[in-house]
Each structure stands twice: as C-alpha cells, then as structure tokens.
Jmol script that loads the backbone (N, CA, C; Angstrom):
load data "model"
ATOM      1  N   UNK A   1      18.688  -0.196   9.474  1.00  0.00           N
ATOM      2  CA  UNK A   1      18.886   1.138   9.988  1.00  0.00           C
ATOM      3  C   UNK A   1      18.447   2.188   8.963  1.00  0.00           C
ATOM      4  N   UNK A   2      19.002   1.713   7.779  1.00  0.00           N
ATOM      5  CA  UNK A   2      18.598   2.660   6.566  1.00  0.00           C
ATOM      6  C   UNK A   2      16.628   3.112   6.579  1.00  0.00           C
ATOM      7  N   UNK A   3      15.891   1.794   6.744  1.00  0.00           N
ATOM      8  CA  UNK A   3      14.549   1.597   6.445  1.00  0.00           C
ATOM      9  C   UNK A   3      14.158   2.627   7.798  1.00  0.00           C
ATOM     10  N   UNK A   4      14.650   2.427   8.518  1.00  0.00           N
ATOM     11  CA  UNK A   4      14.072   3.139   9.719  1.00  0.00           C
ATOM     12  C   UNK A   4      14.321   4.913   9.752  1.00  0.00           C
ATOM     13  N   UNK A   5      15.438   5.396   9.094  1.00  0.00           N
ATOM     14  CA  UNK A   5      15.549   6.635   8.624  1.00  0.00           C
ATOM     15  C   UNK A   5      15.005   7.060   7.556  1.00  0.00           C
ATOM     16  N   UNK A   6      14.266   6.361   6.633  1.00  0.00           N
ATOM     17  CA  UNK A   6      13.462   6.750   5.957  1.00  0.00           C
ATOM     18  C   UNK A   6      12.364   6.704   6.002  1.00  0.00           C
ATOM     19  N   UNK A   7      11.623   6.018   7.208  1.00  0.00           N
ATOM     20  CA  UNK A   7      10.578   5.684   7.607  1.00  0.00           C
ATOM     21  C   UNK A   7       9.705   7.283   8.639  1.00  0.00           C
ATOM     22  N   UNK A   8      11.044   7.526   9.015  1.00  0.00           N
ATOM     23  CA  UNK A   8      11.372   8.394  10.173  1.00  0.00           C
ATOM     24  C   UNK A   8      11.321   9.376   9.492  1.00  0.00           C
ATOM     25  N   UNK A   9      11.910  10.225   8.056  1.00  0.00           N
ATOM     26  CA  UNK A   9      11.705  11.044   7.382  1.00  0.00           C
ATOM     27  C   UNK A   9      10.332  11.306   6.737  1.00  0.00           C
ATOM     28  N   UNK A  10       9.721  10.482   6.454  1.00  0.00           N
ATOM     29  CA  UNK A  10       8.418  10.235   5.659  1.00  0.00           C
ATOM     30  C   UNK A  10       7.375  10.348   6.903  1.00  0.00           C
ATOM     31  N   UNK A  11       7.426  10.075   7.936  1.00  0.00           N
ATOM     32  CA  UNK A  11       6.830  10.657   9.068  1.00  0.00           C
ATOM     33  C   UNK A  11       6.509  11.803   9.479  1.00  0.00           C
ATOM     34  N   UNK A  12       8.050  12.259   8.996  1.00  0.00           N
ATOM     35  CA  UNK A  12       8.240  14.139  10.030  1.00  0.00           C
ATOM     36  C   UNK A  12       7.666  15.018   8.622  1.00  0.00           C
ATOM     37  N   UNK A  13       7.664  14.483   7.743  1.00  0.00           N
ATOM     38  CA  UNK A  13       6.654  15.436   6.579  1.00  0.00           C
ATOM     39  C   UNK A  13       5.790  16.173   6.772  1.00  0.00           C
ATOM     40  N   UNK A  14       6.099  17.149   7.428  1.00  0.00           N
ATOM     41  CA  UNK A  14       4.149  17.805   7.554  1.00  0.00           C
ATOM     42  C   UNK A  14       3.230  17.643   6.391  1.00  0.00           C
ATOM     43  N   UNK A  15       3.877  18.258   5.449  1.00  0.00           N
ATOM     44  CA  UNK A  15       3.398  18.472   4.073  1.00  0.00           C
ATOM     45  C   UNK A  15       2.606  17.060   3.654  1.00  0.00           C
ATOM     46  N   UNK A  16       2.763  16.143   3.967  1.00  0.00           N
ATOM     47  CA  UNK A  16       2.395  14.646   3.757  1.00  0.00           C
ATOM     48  C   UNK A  16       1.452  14.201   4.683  1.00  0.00           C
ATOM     49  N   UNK A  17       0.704  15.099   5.504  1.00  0.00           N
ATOM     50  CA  UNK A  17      -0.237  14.752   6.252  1.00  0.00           C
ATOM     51  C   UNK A  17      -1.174  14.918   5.125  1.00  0.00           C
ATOM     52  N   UNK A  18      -2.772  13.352   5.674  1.00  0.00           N
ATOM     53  CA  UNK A  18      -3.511  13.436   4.995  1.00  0.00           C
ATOM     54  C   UNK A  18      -4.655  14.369   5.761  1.00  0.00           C
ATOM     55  N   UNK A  19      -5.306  14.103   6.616  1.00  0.00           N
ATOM     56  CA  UNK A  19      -6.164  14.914   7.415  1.00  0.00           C
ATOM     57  C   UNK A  19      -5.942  15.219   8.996  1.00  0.00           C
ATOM     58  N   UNK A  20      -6.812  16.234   9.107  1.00  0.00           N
ATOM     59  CA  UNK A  20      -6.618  16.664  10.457  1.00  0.00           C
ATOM     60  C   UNK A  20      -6.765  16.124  11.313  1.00  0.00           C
ATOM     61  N   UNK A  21      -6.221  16.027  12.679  1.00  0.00           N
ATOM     62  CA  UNK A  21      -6.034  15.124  13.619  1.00  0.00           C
ATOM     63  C   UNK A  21      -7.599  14.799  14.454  1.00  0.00           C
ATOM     64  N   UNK A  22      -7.858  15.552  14.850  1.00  0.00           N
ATOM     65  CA  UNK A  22      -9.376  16.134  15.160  1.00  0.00           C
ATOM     66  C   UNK A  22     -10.554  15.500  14.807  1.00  0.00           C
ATOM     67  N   UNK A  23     -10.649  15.327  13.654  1.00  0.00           N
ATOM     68  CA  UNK A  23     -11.785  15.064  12.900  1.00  0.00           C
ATOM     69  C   UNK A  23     -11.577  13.303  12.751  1.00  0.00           C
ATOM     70  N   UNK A  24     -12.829  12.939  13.037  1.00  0.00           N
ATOM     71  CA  UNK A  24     -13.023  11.529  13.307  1.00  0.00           C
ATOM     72  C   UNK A  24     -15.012  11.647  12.915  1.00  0.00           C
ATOM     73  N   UNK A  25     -15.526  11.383  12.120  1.00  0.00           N
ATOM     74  CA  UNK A  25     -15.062  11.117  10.929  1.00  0.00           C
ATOM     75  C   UNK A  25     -14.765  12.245   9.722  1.00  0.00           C
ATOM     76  N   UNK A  26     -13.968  12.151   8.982  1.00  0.00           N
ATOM     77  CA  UNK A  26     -12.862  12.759   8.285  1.00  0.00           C
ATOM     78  C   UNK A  26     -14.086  13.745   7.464  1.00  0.00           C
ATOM     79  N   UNK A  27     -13.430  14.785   7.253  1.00  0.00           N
ATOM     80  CA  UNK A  27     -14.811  15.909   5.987  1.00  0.00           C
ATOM     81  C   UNK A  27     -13.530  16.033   4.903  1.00  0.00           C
ATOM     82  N   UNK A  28     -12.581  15.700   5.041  1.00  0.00           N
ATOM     83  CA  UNK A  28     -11.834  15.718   3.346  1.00  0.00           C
ATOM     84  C   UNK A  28     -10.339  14.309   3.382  1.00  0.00           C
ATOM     85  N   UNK A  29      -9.780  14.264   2.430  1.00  0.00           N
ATOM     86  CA  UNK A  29      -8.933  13.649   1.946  1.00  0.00           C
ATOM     87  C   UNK A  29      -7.933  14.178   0.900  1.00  0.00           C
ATOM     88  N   UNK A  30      -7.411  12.962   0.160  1.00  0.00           N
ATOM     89  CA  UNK A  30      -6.370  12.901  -0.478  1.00  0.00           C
ATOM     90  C   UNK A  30      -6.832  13.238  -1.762  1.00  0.00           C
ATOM     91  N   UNK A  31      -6.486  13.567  -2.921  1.00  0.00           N
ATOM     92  CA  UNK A  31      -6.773  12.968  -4.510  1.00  0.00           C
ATOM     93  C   UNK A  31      -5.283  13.164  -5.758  1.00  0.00           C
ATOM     94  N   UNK A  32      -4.921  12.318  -6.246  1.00  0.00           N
ATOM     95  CA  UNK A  32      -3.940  12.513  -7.346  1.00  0.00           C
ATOM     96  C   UNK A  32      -4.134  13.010  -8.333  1.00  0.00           C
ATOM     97  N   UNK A  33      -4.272  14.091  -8.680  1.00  0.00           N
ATOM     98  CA  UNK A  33      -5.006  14.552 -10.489  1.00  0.00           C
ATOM     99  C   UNK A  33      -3.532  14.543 -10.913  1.00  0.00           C
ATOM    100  N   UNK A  34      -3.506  14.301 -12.333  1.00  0.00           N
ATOM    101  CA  UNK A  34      -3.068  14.781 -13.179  1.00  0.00           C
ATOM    102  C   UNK A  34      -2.966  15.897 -14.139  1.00  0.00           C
ATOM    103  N   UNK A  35      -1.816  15.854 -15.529  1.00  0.00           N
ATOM    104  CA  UNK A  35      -1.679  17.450 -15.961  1.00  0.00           C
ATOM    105  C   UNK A  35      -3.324  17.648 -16.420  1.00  0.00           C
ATOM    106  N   UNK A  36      -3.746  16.320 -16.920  1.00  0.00           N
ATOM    107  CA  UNK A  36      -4.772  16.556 -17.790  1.00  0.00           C
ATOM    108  C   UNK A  36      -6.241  16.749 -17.056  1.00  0.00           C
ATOM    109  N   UNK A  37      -6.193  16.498 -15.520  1.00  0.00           N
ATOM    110  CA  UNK A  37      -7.161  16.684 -14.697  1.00  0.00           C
ATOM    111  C   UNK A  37      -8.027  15.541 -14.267  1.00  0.00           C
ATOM    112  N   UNK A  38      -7.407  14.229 -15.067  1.00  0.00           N
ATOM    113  CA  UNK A  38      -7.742  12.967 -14.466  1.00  0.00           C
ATOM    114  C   UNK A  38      -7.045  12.592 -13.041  1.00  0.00           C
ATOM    115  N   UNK A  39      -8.767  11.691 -12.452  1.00  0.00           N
ATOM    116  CA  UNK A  39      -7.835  11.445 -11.007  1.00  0.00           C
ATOM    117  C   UNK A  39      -7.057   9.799 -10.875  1.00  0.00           C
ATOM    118  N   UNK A  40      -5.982   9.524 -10.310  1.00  0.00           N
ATOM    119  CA  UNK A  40      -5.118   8.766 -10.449  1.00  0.00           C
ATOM    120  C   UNK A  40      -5.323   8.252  -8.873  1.00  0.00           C
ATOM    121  N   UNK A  41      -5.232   6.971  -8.458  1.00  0.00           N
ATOM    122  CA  UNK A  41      -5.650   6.220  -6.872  1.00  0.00           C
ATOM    123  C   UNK A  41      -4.248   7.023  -6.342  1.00  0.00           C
ATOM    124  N   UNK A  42      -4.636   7.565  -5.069  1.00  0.00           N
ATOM    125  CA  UNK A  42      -3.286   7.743  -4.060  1.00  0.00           C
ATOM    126  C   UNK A  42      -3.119   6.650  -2.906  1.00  0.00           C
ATOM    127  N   UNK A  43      -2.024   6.368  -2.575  1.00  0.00           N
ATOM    128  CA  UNK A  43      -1.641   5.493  -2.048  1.00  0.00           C
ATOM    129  C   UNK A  43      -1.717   5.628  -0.207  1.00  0.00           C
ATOM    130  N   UNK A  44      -2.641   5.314   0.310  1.00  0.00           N
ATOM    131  CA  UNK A  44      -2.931   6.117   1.558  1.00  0.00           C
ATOM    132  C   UNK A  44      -2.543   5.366   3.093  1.00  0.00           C
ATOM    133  N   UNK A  45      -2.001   5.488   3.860  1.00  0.00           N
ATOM    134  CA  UNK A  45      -1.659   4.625   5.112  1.00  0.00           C
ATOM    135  C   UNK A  45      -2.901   4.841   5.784  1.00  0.00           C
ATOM    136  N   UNK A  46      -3.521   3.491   6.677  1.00  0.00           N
ATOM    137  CA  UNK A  46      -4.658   4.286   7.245  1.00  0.00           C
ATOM    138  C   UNK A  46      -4.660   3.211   8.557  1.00  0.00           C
ATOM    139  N   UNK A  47      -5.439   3.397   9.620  1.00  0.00           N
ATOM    140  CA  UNK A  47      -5.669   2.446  10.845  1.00  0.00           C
ATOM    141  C   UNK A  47      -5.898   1.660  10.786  1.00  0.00           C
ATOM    142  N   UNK A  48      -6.118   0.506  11.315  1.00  0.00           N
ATOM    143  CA  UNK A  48      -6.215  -0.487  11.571  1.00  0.00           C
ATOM    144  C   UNK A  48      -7.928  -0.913  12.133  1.00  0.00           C
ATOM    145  N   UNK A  49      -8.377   0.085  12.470  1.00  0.00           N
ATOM    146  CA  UNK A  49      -9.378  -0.050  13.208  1.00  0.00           C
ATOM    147  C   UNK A  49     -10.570   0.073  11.883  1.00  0.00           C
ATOM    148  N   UNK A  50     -11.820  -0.339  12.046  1.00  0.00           N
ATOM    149  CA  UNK A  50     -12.879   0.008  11.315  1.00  0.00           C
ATOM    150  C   UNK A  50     -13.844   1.240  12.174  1.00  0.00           C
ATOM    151  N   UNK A  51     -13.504   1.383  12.697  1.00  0.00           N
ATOM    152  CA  UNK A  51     -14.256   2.902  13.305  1.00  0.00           C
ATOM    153  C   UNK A  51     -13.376   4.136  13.078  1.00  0.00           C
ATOM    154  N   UNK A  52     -12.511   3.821  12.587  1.00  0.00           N
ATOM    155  CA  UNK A  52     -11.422   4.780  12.837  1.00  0.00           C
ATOM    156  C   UNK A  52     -11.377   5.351  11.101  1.00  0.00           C
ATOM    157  N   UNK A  53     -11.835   6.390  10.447  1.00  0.00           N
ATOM    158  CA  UNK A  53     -12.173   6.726   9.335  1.00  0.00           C
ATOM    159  C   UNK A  53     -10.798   7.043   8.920  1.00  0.00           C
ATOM    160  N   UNK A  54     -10.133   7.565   9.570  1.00  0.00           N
ATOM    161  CA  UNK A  54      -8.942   8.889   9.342  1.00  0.00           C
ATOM    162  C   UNK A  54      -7.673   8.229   8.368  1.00  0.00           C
ATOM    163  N   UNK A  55      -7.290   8.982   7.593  1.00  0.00           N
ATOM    164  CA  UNK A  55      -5.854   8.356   6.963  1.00  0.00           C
ATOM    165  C   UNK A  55      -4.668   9.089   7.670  1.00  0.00           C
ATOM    166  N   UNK A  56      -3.627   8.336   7.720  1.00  0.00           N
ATOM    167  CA  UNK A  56      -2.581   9.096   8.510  1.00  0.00           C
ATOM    168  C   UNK A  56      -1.498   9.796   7.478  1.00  0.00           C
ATOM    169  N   UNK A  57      -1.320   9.213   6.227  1.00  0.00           N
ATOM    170  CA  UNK A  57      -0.898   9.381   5.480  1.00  0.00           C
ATOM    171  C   UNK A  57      -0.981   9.591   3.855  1.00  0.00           C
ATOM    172  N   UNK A  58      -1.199   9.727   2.676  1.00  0.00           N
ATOM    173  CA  UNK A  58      -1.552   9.692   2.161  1.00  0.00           C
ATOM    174  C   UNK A  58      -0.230  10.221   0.326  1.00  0.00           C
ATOM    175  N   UNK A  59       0.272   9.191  -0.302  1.00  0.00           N
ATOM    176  CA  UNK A  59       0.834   9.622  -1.275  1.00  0.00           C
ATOM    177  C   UNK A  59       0.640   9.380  -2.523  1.00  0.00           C
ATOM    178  N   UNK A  60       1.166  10.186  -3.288  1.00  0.00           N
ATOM    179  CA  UNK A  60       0.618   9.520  -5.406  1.00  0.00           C
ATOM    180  C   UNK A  60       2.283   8.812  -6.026  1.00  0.00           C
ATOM    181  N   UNK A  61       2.424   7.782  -5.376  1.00  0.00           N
ATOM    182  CA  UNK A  61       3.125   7.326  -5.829  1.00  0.00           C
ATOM    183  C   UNK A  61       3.545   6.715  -7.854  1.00  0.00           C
ATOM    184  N   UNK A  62       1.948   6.872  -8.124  1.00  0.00           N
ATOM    185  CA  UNK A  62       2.027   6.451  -9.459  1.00  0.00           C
ATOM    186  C   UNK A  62       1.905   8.083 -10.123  1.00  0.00           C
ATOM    187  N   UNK A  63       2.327   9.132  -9.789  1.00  0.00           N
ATOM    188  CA  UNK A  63       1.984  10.637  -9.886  1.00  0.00           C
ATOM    189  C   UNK A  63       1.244  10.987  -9.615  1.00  0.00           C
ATOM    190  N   UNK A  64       1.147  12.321 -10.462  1.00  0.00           N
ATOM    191  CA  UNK A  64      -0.406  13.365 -10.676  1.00  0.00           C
ATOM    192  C   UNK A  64       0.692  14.550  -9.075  1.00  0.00           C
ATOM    193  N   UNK A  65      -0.373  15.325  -8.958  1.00  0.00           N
ATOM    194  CA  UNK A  65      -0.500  16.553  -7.879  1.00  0.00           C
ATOM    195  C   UNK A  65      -1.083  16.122  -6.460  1.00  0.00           C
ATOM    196  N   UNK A  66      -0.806  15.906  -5.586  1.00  0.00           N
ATOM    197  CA  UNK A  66      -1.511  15.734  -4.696  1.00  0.00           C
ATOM    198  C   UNK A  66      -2.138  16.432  -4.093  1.00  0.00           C
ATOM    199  N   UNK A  67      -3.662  16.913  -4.147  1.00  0.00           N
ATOM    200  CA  UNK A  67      -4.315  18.077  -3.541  1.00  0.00           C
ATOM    201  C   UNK A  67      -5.310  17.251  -2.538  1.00  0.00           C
ATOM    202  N   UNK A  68      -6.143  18.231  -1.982  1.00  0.00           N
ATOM    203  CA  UNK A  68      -6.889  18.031  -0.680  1.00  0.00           C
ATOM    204  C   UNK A  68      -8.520  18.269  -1.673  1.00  0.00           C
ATOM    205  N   UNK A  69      -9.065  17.079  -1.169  1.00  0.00           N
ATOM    206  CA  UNK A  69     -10.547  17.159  -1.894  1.00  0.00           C
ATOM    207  C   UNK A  69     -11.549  16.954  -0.726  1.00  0.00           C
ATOM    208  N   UNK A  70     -12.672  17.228  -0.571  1.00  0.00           N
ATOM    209  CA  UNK A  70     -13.949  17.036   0.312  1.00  0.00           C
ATOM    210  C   UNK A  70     -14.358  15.778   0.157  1.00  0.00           C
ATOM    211  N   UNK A  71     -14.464  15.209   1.144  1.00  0.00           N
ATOM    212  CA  UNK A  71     -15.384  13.797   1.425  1.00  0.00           C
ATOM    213  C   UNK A  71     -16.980  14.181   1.352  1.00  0.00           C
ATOM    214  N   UNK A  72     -17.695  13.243   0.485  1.00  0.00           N
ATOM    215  CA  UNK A  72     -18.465  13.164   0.414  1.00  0.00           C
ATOM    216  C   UNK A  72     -19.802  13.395   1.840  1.00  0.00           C
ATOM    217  N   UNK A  73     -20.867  14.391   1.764  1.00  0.00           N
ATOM    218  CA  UNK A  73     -21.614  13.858   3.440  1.00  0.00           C
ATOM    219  C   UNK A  73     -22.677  12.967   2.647  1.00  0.00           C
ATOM    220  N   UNK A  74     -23.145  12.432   4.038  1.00  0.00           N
ATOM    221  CA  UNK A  74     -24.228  11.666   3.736  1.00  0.00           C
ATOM    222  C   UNK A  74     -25.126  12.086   2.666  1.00  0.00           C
ATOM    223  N   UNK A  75     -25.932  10.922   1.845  1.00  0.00           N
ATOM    224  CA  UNK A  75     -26.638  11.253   1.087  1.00  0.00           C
ATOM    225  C   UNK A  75     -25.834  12.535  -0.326  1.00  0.00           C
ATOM    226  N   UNK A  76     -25.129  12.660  -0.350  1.00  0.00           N
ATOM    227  CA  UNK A  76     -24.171  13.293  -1.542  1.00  0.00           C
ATOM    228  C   UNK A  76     -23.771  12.570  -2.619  1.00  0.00           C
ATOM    229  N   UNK A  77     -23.103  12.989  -3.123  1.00  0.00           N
ATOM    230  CA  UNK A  77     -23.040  11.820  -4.203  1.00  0.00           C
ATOM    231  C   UNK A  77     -21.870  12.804  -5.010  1.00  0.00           C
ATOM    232  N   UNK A  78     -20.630  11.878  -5.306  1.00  0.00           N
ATOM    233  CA  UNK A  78     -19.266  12.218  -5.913  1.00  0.00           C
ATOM    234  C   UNK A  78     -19.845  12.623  -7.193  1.00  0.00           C
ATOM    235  N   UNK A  79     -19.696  13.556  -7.896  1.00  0.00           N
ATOM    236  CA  UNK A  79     -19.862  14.251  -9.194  1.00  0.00           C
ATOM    237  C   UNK A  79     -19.372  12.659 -10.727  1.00  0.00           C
ATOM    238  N   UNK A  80     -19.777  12.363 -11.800  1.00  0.00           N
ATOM    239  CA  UNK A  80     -19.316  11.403 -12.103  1.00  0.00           C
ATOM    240  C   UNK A  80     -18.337  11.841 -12.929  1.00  0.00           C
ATOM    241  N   UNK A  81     -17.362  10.844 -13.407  1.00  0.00           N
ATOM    242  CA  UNK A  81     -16.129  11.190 -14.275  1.00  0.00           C
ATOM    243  C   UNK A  81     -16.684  11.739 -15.462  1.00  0.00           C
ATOM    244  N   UNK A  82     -15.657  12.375 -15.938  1.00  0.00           N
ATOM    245  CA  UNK A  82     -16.584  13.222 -17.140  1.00  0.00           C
ATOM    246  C   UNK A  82     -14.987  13.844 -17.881  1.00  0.00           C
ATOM    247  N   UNK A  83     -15.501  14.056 -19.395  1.00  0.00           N
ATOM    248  CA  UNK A  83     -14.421  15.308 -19.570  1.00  0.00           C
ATOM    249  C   UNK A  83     -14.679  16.485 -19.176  1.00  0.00           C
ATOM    250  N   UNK A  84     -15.804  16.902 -18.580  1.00  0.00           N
ATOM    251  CA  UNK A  84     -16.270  18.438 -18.417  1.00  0.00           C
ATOM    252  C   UNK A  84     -15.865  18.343 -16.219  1.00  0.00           C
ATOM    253  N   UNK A  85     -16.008  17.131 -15.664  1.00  0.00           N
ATOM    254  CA  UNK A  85     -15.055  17.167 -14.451  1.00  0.00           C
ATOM    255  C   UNK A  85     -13.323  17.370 -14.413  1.00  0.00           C
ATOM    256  N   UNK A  86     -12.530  16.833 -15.668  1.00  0.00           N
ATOM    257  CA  UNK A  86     -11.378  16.498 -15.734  1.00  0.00           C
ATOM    258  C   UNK A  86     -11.136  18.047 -16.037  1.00  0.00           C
ATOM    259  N   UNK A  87     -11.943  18.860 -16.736  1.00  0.00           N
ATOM    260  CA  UNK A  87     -11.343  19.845 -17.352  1.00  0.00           C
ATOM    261  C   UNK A  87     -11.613  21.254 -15.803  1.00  0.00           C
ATOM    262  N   UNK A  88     -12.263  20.732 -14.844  1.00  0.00           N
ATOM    263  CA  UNK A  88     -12.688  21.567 -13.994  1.00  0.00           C
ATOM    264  C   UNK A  88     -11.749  21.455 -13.027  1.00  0.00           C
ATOM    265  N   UNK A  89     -11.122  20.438 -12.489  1.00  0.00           N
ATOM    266  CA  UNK A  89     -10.097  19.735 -11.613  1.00  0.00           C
ATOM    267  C   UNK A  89      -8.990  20.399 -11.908  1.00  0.00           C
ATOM    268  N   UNK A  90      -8.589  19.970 -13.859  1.00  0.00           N
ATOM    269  CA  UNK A  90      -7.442  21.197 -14.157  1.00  0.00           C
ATOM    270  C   UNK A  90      -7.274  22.351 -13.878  1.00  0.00           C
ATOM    271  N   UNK A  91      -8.070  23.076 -14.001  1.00  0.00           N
ATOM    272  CA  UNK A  91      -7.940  24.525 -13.651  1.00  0.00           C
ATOM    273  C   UNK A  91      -7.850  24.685 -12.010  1.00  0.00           C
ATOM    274  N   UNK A  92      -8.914  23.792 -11.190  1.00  0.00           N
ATOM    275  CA  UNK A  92      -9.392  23.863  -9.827  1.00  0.00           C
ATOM    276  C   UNK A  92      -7.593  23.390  -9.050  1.00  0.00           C
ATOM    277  N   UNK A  93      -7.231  22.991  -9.282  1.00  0.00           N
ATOM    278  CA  UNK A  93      -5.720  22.262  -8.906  1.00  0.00           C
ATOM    279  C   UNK A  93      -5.137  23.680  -8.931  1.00  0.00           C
ATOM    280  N   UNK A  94      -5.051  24.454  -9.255  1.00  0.00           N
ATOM    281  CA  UNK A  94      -3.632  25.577  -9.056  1.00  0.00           C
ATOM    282  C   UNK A  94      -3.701  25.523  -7.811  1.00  0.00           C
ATOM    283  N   UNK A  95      -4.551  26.308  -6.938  1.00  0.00           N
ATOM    284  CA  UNK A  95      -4.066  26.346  -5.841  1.00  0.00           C
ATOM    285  C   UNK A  95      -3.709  25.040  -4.325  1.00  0.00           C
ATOM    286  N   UNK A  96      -4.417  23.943  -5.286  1.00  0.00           N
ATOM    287  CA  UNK A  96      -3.477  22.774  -4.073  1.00  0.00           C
ATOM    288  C   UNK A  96      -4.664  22.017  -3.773  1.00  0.00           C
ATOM    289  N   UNK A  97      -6.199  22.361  -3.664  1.00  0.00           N
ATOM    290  CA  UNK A  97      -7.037  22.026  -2.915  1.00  0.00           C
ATOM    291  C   UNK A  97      -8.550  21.816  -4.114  1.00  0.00           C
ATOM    292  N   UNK A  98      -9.185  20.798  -3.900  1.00  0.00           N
ATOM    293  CA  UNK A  98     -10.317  20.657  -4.411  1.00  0.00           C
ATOM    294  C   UNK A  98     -11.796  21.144  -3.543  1.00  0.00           C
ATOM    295  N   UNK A  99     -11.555  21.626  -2.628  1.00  0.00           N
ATOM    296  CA  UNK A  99     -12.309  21.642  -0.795  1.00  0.00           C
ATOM    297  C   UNK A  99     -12.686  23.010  -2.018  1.00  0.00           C
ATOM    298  N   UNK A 100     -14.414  23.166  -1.567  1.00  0.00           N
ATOM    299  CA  UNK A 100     -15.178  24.288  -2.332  1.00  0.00           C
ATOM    300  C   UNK A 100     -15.168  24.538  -3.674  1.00  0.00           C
ATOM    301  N   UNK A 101     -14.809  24.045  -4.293  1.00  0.00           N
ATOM    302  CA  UNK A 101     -14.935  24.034  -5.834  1.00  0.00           C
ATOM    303  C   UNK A 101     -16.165  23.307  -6.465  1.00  0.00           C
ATOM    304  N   UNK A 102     -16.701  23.476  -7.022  1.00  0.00           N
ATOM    305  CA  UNK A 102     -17.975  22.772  -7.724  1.00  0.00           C
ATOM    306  C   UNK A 102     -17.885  22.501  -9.324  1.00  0.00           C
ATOM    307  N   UNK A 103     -18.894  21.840 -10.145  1.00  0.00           N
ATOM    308  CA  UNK A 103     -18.964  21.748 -11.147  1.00  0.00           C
ATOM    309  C   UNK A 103     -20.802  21.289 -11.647  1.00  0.00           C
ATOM    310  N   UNK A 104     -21.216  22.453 -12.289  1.00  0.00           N
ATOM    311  CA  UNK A 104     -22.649  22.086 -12.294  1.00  0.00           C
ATOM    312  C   UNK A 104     -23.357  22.123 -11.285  1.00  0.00           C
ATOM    313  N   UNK A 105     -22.687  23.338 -10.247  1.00  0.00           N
ATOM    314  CA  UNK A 105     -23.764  23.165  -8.945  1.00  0.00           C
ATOM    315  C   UNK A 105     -22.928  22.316  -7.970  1.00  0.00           C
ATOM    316  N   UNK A 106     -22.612  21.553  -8.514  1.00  0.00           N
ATOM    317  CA  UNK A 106     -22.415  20.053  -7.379  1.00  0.00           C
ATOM    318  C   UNK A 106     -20.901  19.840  -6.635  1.00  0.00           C
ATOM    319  N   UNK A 107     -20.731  20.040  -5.522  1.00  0.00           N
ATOM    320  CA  UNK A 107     -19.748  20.530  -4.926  1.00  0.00           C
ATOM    321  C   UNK A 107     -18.807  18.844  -5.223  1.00  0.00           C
ATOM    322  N   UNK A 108     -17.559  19.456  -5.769  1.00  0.00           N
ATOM    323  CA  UNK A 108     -16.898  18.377  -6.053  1.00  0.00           C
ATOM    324  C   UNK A 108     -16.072  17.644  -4.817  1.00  0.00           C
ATOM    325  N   UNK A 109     -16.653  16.397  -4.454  1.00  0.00           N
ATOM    326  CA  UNK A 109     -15.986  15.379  -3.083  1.00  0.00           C
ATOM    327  C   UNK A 109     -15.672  14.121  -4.029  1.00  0.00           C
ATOM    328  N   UNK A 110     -15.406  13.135  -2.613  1.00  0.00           N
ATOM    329  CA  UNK A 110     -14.811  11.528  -3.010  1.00  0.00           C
ATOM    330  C   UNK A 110     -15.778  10.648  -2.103  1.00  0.00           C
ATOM    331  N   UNK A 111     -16.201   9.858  -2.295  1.00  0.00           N
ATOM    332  CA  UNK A 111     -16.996   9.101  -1.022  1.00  0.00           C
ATOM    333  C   UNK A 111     -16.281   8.553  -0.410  1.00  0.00           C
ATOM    334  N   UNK A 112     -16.491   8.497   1.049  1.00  0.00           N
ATOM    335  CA  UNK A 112     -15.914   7.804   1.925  1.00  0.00           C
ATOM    336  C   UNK A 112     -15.082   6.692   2.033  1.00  0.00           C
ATOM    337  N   UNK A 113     -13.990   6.350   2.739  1.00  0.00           N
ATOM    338  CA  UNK A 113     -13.402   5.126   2.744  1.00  0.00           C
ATOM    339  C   UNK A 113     -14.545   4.263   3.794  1.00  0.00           C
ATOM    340  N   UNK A 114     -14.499   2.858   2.849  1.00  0.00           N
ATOM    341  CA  UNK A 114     -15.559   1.756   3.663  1.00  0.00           C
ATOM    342  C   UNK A 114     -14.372   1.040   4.366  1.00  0.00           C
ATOM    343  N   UNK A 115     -13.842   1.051   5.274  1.00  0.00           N
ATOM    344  CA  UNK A 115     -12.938  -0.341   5.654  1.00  0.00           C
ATOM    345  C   UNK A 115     -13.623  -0.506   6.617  1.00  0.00           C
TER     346      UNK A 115
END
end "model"
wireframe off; spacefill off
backbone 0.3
color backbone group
C-alpha cells in the first residue's frame, strides 16, 4: 500500500515531467549538471515501445540540478565535454533550462535516446 502511495505521488509531480506530451519525436530532455557544471546520467522512465522516443519521467537520483536541455536534430552533433562546456552549463543552469544556450556558436543539445 505504502509503494503504491508513493508511486502515486511521484506521478502527480508536475514538476517531474520530462517532456511534452505532444511531441513524438521529442526536441528536448532531461540533464543532471552539477555545482561545478559537469553532467551527471539522470535516471529516466521511458516506454516500452521503440518508436515511441518520449520519456515520461525523468530524475537525478545520483544529484546535480535537473534542467531541460535540447535534443540533438539530425545531423547535429552534442558539443564535446570540455572544461570551457562545464564552465558554460554553470552559469547557463540559473535559470533551470539548457534549451537556447550555446557555446562556440554551437547550440548546446544531448543526442537522442536509441532504444
């Protein structure tokens, strides 16, 4: 009974939605940064289906911030790890979201989930 009220809470989260309902296939996601602006794996619930891109859920259970970053489009290519990305993320994180932020031109995304 317990598992199911917490299951049930972690559901009704708005705040814990990963993407919009709508969008099939997905134009952003999840990402965990940290204080220092490194990104950390988030822990993401997702379908079952392989056509089905979308995450339903998405948390940083091992920490960091959880903000909203751009999925990669075709032919793009994720910016590479760097200290001069980590230090851009830091600052780019105040307001919650990685969506339009760049570094060197190059609009900072994640590539796609393959399942």
């Amino acid at each position: 009974m317990r598992a199911i009220l917490i299951v049930t809470l972690a559901l009704a989260a708005g705040s814990a939605t990963a993407q919009p309902i709508g969008e099939n296939p997905p134009t952003r996601t999840i990402q965990c940064i940290e204080v220092g602006g490194q990104s950390i794996p988030p822990l993401c619930r997702v379908p079952g289906s392989r056509l089905d891109k979308r995450e339903d859920i998405c948390t940083c259970p091992a920490g960091g911030q959880r903000v909203e970053v751009a999925i990669c489009a075709k032919g793009e290519r994720a910016p590479p790890e760097s200290r001069a990305l980590n230090t851009v993320r830091r600052t780019a994180v105040r307001d919650g979201t990685l969506v339009g932020d760049t570094i060197d031109g190059r609009r900072i995304c994640v590539a796609p989930r393959n399942s």
